[in-house]
N, C-alpha and C positions, 0 to 999 in steps of 0.2 A: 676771278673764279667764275666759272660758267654755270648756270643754272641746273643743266642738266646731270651736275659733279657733288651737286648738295645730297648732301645722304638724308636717310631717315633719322640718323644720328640726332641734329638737330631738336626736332621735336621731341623723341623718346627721351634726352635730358633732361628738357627742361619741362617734363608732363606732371610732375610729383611735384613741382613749386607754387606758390601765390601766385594768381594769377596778375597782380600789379609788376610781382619781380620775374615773371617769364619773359616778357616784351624788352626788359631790362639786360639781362644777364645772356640774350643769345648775341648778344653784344651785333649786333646785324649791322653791316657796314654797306649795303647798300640794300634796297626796297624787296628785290625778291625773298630774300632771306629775310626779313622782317615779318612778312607775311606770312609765312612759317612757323616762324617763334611759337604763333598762337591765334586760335580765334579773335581773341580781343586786341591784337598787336595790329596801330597803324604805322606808317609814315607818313611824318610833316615832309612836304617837298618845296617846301619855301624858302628859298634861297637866304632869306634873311632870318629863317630861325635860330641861328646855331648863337649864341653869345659867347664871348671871348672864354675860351677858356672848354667850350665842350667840344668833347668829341662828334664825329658824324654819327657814333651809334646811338646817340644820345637823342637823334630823328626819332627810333623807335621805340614806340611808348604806348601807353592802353590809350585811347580816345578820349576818355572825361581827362587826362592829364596833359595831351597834347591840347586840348582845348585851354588847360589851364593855363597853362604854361604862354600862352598867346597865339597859338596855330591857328588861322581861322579855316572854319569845317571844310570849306571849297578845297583848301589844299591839303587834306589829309587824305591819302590812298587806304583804304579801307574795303578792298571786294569783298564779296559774297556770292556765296557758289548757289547756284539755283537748280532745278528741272525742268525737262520737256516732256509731256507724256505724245510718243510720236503715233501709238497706237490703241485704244478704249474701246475695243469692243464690247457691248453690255454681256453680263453671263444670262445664257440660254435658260430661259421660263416655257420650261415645257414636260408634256405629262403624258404619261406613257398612254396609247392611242392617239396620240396626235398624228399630224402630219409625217411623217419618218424623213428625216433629213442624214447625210451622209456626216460620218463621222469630225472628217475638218469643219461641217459647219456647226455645231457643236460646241460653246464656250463655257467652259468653268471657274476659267481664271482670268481676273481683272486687274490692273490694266493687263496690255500683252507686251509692249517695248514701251522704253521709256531710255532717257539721258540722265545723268548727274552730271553736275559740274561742281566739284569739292575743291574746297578750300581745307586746310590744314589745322583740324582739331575742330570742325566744325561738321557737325551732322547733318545728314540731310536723311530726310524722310517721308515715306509718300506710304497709303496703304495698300493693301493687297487683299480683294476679296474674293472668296472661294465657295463656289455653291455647287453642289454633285447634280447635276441632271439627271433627270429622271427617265428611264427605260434609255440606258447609255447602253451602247456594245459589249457586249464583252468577248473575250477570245479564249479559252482555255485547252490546254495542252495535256493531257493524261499520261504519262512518265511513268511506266510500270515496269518494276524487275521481274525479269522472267527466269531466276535459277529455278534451283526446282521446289523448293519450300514453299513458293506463291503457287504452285501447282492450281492450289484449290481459288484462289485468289482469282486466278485466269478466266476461272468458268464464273464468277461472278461477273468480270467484268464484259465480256463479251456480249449481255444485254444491256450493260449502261447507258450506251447511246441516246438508245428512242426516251429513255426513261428516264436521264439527263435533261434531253430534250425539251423533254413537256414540262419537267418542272422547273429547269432555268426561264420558260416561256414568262411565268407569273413572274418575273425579273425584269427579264429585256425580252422584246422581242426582234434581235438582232443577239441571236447567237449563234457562235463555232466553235466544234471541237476537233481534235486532232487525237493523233496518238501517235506513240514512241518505246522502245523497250530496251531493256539494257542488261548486259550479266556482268564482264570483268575484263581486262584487259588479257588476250589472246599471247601473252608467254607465263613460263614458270614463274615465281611459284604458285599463280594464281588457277591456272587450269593446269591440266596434264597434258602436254605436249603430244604423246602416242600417238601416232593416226587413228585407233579405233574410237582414242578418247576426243577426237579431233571431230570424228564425226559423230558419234554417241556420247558424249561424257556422263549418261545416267548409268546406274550399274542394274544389273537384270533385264528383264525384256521391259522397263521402260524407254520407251521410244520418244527422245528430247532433238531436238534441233542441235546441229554446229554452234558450238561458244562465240559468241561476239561481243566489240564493247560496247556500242551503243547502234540501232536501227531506227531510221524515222520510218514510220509506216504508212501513216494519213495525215496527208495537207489539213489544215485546218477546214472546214465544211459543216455545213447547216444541216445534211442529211444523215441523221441519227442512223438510220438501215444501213448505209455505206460504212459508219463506225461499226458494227455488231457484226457486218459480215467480214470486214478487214481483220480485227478484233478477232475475230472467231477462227481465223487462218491460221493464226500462231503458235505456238510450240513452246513448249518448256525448256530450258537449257540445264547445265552445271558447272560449276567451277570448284574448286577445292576452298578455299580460307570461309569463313563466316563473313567480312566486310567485304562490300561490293563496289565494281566501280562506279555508283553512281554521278558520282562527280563530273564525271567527263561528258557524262550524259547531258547533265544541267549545264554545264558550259555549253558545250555544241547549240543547244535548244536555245538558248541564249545571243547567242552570234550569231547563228544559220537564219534568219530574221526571213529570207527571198525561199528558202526552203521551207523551213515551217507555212509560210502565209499569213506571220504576223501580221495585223492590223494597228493603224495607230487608236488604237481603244482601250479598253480596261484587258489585259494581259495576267492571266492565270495559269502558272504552272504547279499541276498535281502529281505529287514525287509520289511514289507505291512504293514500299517495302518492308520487308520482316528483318530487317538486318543493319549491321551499322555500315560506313564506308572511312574508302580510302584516301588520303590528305594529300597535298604536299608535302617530296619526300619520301612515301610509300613505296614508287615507282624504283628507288634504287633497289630495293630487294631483287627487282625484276632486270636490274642492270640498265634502266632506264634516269638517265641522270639531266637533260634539260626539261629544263623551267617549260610548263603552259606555256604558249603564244597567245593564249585568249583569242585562237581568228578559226572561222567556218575550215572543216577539213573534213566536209559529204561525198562521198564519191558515191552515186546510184547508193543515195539514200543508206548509206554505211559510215561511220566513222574509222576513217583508214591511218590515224596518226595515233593512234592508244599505244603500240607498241613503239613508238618516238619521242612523244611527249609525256613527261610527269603528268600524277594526276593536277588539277589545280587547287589551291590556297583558297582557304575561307574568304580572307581577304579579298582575292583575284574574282570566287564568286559572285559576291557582294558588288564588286563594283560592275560589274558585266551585268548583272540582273537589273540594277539602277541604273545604267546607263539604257537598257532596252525596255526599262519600264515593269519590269515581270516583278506579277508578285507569286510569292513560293508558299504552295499547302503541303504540309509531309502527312502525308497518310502513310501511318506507321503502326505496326501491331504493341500490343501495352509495356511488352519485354523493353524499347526502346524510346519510352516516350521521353525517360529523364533526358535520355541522349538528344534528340533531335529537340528539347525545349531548351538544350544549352545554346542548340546551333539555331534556335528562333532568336536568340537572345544577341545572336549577334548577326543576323540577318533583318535589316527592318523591314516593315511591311510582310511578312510572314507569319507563318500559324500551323498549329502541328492539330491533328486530328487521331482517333485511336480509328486501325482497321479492326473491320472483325468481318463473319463469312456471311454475308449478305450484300446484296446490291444497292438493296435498300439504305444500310447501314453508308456505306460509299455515296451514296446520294445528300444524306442528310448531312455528312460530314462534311462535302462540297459547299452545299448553301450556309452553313453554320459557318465556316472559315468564310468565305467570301462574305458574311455578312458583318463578322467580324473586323475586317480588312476594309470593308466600305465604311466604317463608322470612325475611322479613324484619319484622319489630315497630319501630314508630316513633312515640312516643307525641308528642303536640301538645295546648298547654294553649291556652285561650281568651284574652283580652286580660287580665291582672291590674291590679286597684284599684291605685292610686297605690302608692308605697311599698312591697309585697309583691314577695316575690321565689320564688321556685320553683325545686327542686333535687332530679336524680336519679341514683338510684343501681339500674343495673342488676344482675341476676346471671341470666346467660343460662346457656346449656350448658355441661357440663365444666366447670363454677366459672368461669368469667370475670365478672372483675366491673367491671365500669366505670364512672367517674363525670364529673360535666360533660355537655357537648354528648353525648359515645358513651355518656352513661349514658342517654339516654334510648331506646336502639333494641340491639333482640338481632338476628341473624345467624344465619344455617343453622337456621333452624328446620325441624323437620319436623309435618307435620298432627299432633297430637294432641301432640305436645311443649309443658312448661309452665314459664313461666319468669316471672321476680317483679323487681320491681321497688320500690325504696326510695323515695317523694315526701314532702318536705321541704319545708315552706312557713312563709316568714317573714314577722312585719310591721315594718317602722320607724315609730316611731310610729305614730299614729293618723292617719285620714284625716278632711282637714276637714268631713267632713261624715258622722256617726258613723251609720253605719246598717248591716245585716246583706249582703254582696257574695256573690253568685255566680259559682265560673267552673268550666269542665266540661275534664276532660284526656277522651282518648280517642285510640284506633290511629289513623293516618293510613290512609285506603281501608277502613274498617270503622263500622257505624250504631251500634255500642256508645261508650258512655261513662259516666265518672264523673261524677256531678254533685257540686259542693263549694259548700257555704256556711259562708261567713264570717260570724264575727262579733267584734269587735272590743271587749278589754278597757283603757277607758279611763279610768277612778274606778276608786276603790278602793270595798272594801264598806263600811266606814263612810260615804261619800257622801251614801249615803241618809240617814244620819240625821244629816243636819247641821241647824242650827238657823237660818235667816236673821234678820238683826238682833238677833243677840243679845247679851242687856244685858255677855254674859262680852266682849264687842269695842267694850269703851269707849258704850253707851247704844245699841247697836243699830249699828254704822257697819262692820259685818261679819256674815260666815256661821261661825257657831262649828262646824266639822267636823273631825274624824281629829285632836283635840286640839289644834287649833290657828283659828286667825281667819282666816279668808280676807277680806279687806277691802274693801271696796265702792270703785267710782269715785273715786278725790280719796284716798282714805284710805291713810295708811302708821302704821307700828309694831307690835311685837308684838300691841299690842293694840285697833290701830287707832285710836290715843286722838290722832293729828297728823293736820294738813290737810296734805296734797303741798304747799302752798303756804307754809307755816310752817316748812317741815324745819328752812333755814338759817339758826339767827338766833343773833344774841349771845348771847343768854340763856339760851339753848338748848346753843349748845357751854359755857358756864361750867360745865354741871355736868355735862357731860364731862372733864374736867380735874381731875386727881388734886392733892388738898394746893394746891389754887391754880395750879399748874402752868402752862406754857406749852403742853404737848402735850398734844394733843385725841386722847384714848382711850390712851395711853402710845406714840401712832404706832403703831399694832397695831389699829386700828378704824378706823371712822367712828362721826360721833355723828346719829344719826338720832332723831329728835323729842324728845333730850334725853339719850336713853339710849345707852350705846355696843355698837354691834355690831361685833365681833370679826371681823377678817379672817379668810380660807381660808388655810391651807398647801397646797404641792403636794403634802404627802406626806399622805395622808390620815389617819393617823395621831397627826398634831402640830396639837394647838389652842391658840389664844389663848382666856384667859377673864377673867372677874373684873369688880367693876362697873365699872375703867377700863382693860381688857385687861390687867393689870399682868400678869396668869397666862400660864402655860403649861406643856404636859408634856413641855418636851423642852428643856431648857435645865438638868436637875441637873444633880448630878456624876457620870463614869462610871468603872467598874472593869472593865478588860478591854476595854474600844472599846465597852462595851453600857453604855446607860443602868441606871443604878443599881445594875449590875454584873448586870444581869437578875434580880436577887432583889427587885425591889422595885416601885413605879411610881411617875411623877414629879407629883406635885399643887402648882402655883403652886412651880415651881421648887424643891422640897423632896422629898426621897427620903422615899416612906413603902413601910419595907421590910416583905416578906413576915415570917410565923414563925420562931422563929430565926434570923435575918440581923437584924444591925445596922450600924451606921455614915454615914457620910454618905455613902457610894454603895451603899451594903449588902452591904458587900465582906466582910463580915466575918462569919465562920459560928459560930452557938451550937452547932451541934452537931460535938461531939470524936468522931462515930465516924472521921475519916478520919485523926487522930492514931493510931488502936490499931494500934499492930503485930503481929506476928504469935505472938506470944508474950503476948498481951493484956492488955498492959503499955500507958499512955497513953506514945507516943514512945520505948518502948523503956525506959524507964527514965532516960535519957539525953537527956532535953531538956522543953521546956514547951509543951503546945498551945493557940495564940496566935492567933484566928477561926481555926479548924478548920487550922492549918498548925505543923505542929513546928518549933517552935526549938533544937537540938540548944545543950545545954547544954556536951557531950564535943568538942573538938575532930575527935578523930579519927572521930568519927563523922557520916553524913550517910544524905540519901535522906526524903524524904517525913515516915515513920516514925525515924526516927534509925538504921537497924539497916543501910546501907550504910557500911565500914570500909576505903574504898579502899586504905589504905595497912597492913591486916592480914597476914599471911602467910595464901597460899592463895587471894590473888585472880585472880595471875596463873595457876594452873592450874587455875580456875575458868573462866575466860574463854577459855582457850587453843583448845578446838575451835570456839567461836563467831569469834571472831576468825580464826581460820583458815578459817575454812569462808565467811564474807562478803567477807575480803579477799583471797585467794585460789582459793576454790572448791574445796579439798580439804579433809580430813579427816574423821574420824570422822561429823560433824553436816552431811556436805556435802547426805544427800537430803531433810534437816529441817531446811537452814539455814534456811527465809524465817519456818518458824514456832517454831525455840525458840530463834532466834537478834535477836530483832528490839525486844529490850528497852533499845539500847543507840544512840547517834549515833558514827558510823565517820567518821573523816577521816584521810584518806591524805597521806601525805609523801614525798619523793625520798630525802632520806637522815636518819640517827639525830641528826643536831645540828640537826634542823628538831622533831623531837620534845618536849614542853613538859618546863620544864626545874622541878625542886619551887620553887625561884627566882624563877620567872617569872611564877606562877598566883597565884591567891588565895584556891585551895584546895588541898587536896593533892593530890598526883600522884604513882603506883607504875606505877617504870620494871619493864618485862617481858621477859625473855627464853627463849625457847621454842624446842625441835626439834622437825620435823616426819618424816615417816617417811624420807624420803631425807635424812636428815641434814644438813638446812637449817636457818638460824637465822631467825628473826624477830621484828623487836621491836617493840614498841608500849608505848603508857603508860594506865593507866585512873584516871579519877577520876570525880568526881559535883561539877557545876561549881555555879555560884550558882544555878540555875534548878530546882535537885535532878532535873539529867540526867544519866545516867549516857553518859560522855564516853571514847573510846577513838579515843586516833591512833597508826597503823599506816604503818610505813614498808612504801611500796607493792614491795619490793624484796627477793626471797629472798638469804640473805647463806650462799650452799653451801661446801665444801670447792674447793679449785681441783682440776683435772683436772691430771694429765701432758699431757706435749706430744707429739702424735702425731707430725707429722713428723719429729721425730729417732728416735722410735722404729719406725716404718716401716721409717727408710732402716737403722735399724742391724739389725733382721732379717734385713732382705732382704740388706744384705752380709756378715751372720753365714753366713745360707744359702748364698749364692754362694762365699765363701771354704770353708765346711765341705764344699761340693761339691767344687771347688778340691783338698785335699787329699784325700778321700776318693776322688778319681780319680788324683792323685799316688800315693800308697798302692797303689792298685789297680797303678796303670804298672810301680811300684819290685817288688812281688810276682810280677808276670809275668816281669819282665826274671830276677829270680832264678830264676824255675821254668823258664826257655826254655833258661838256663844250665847248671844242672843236669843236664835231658836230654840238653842237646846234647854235656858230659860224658859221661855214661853212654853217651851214642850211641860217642863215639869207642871209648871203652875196650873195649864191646862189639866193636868193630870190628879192634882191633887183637888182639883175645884167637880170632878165630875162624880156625877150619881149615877151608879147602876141600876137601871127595872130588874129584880129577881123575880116577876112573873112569869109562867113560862108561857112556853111559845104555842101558839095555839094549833100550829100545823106541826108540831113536833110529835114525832113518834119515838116511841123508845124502842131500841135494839131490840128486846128484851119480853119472850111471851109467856107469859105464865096460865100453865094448864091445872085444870083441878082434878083431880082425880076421881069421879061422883063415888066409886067404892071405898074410897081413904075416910076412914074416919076418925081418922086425928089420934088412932092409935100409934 
């Protein structure tokens, strides 16, 4: 099988596997196809690898296994694909006023060519950085319909020029504009055919120009007064339907590249209209039924194919604008914005603006899309070779970094801002037809790009020095190469030594078949031209071997769930252990340091070291080393703050419980008869009891069970002093108080009644002991006047 016959097949099966069982299962029979399988897949080419029993695909294998296995690294074939970068020129740091340089000298994009050499499932990657220079060219093209509904439209633009001009200057100062105009395609049902409509198509004494489909007018040009007077020649046309042919227009302007005066620079085209347009397809109404050719068809500045050619395809657009670099502004009036932001939506690098009847208004719209349009990077790769795949990873401003579809485009750029970008490109195998690919990424709306060539590693380097018909492949009936036969047409076995046609014969399986046997290879092969080859395991790890597969390394004995107790390896079902390990799973350790105690005694003195594990000789003693005495005086207040501090979360060790406390397995119980009883066990066990600082008990039991764990079960339940009963002591307070009030105001009562007595004693006796003066009073006057009458005489 020839290299260049290997399909992608290959890879694409085996991509969804472990990576150990991919190198495995593409069963690769010789080095090229190895290589393939996967990135991590080598070939051993040592002649002397293969042991009795394996196949030649059994060369390819992941690297840490071939090493395992006994490959040494010199002879495993292992390439790796690399880069050249063949061309770096730095991106242009420069600022508008500077020096003015011509467009090609000019760099945006870094590097500018570069090589891959891939290898299969293996990526290669280099970055890509993009910085917009400042006061860059620009080119722009003014696309205006001229039915007659832009009438008013016309007389706007006819001053755009000079006023364009001045204010693209605060931009670049390297700018051109052009102009172009368009109505509909020149038959029915688009115009009216009539000759007077042929040469008038406006109705009344409006005077319109002959219907046309598209007219370039003005080459691109830095002289704004040459736009305004060009501009100002033209005429208004007519056509009958409401959608225009604009389409045909944007194609042409797109193609005609030597016509217009496209520059390799920043390329703007401004579509004008009030109206929507016609697709691909349209053109049949008009009897018009082939396809766009997408190619220049100007005759003296006219588009002479609109009545031959359909209109063109969104699609056909799209790629004709990105192939010339153009980016597209639609200046459209507001009746048609939804419409024309469907068709931004599938045109990239594009931007729809609202017209309305001012120049000015057209002016601002201009610089608002263009500035739009400059803040945005959007990288687009070419068509890739079969099988390769392409991946990016952006990191724009402010660290944003994105990958996938948004990794290929940055946002808010501003003019001299620089931002980088990760490209990632894979191959799946090989493509059938092995030769050096080219494909170029580059900005969308920008004449810069990367150019990338491919090339594809398929052989390995021994390849070349293979030997054809060589006498090592049974008399010539093979290519002896990467230590192995590659076999000619018809031929099978190691050594090429069977005809395809002989494989299966009696004679042939008998000496496959062990001791006379019935089973052909121990049922663990096939017998191929006599010889038996050893089936695959899924685990790549586990092989069949031997001259009738009787072998294999994964069927000892183990110790511990690990083959051979991990100290060993498994050869034809037999442990062959490491240095010091013996046994039949190599469980068993020669070396006594893990016996020494800590007193550097083997086992403490107290028992025998038996493959590296003490046999305590001392009942009472246990643990590893023998020098655990569960059942000593002093273990229980040994343990007591760790135990408290895990099973409750208090004491002494509570803020160092998780680390001096963690040497021990805790199991919790409800109450002390759940607790192991020394009866029960079958080791010993020292019952515990302990206070804690609030004068709580709690118990637990510690031993060192079969497993030499040290074992503590803890009844989950502090066992306190019981409290008094409050409510009887409340209510007896409170009617202690109430009674001692009770009398203490009795008291008080019985005290007064005495003292009120007393007085009122003393009052009487005073009262009866006192003498009144009945003299009177010497300042007393009596109420009382008595007149004499001197005439009264007592009659």
């Amino acid at each position: 099988l020839k290299v260049e016959e290997v399909s992608l097949s290959i890879s694409d099966h085996f991509s969804g596997l472990a990576p150990g069982l991919t190198c495995i299962v593409a069963n690769a029979r010789h080095c090229g196809e190895c290589i393939q399988a996967g990135a991590k897949c080598g070939w051993c080419k040592d002649p002397d690898f293969l042991k009795q029993g394996e196949t030649v695909t059994t060369r390819c294998d992941e690297l840490q296994s071939l090493l395992k296995r006994g490959c040494d690294e010199a002879m495993i074939e292992d390439p790796h694909g690399e880069q050249v970068v063949h061309r770096n020129k730095t991106v242009t740091n420069r600022r508008k006023g500077a020096e003015k340089l011509n467009p090609e000298d000019i760099t945006q994009i870094q590097p500018q060519k570069l090589s891959l050499t891939l290898r299969s499932g293996e990526p290669q990657s280099f970055d890509l950085k993009f910085k917009r220079a400042e006061d860059y060219p620009i080119d722009l093209y003014y696309l205006m319909d001229l039915s007659y509904s832009m009438k008013d439209d016309l007389e706007n633009v006819k001053n755009l020029g000079t006023s364009l001009m001045l204010e693209m200057s605060k931009i670049t100062s390297d700018f051109k504009i052009g102009f172009g105009s368009f109505v509909e395609k020149t038959v029915m049902p688009y115009i009216s055919t009539t000759p007077a409509k042929l040469l008038n198509p406006c109705t009344g004494d409006q005077n319109c120009t002959s219907p046309f489909s598209y007219k370039h007018v003005l080459n691109l040009t830095s002289d704004g007064n040459q736009f305004n007077t060009l501009v100002g020649q033209q005429h208004i046309s007519g056509n009958l339907d409401s959608p225009e042919g604009g389409f045909d227009a944007i194609m042409q302007v797109a193609v005609c590249g030597h016509h217009i005066g496209w520059r390799n620079v920043t390329r703007l085209l401004v579509f004008s209209t009030d109206a929507g347009f016609h697709f691909a397809g349209d053109g049949k109404l008009g009897g018009i039924v082939l396809p766009n050719d997408g190619k220049c068809h100007l005759e003296n500045n006219v588009y002479t194919m609109s009545h031959y050619y359909d209109y063109p395809s969104i699609a056909h657009l799209v790629q004709k604008l990105s192939d010339n670099n153009i980016q597209t502004i639609f200046a459209v009036t507001e009746e048609f914005q939804p419409v024309y932001q469907e068709l931004k939506n599938l045109i990239p690098k594009s931007a729809v603006g609202t017209l309305s009847a001012n120049s000015s208004n057209v002016i601002n719209l201009i610089i608002d899309a263009y500035n739009s349009l400059s803040s945005e990077v959007i990288l687009e790769n070419s068509k890739l070779p079969e099988g390769v795949t392409i991946a990016y990873t952006s990191r724009c401003k402010n660290g944003l970094v994105s990958e996938g579809e948004n990794g290929r485009k940055c946002s808010n750029i501003s003019i001299g801002d620089e931002v980088m970008f990760t490209i990632s490109v894979t191959s799946k195998g090989c493509p059938k037809q092995v030769k050096p690919e080219t494909i170029k990424i580059k900005p969308l709306g920008f004449t810069e790009e990367v150019e990338i060539t491919l090339n594809f590693i398929c052989e390995c380097e021994c390849h070349k020095d293979g030997v054809e018909n060589s006498d090592l492949c049974h008399f010539g009936n093979g290519t002896y190469e990467c230590g192995a036969c590659k076999c000619n047409d018809g031929r099978v076995g190691r050594q090429c030594e069977c005809s395809s046609n002989d494989v299966a014969t009696e004679d042939m399986d008998r000496t496959c078949r062990k001791d006379n046997g019935t089973d052909i290879c121990s049922n663990n092969g096939d017998c191929v031209c006599g010889t038996c080859e050893c089936k695959k395991r899924d685990n790549p790890d586990e092989r069949y071997s031997g001259q009738y597969c009787e072998c294999d390394n994964f069927n000892c004995d183990r110790s511990g769930n690990k083959l051979c107790g991990g100290h060993g390896r498994c050869e034809c079902r037999v442990c062959v252990c490491d240095p010091m390990w013996t046994g039949s799973a190599c469980d068993c350790s020669l070396d006594n340091s893990t016996c020494m105690a800590s007193n550097k005694q083997l086992c403490n003195g107290r028992g025998t070291c038996d493959c590296g594990v003490c046999k305590c000789t001392d009942p009472k003693f246990q643990g590893p080393t023998c020098e655990t005495c569960p059942t000593c005086p002093g273990v229980c207040a040994q343990h007591k703050d760790c135990v408290q501090c895990r099973a409750f979360g208090t004491g002494e060790k509570k803020e160092t419980c998780e680390r001096d406390c963690s040497d021990f397995i805790m199991i919790k119980v409800k109450t002390r008869d759940k607790l192991p009883q020394p009866n029960d066990a079958s080791y010993p066990v020292m019952h515990c009891k302990e206070r804690d600082a609030n004068d709580c008990w709690f118990y637990y039991t510690y031993a060192v069970n079969n497993n030499t764990e040290k074992e503590v079960h803890v009844v989950d339940a502090l066992d306190c002093p019981a409290g008094p009963d409050i409510t009887p002591i409340a209510v007896g307070v409170v009617a202690g108080i109430v009674l001692i009030g009770l009398a203490l105001l009795l008291i008080w009562k019985l005290l007064m009644i005495i003292h009120d007595r007393r007085e009122f004693a003393k009052f009487e006796k005073e009262k009866m002991n006192a003498k009144w003066d009945t003299g009177e009073n010497p300042i007393y006057k009596s109420a009382v006047t008595t007149v004499v009458n001197p005439k009264y005489e007592g009659k």
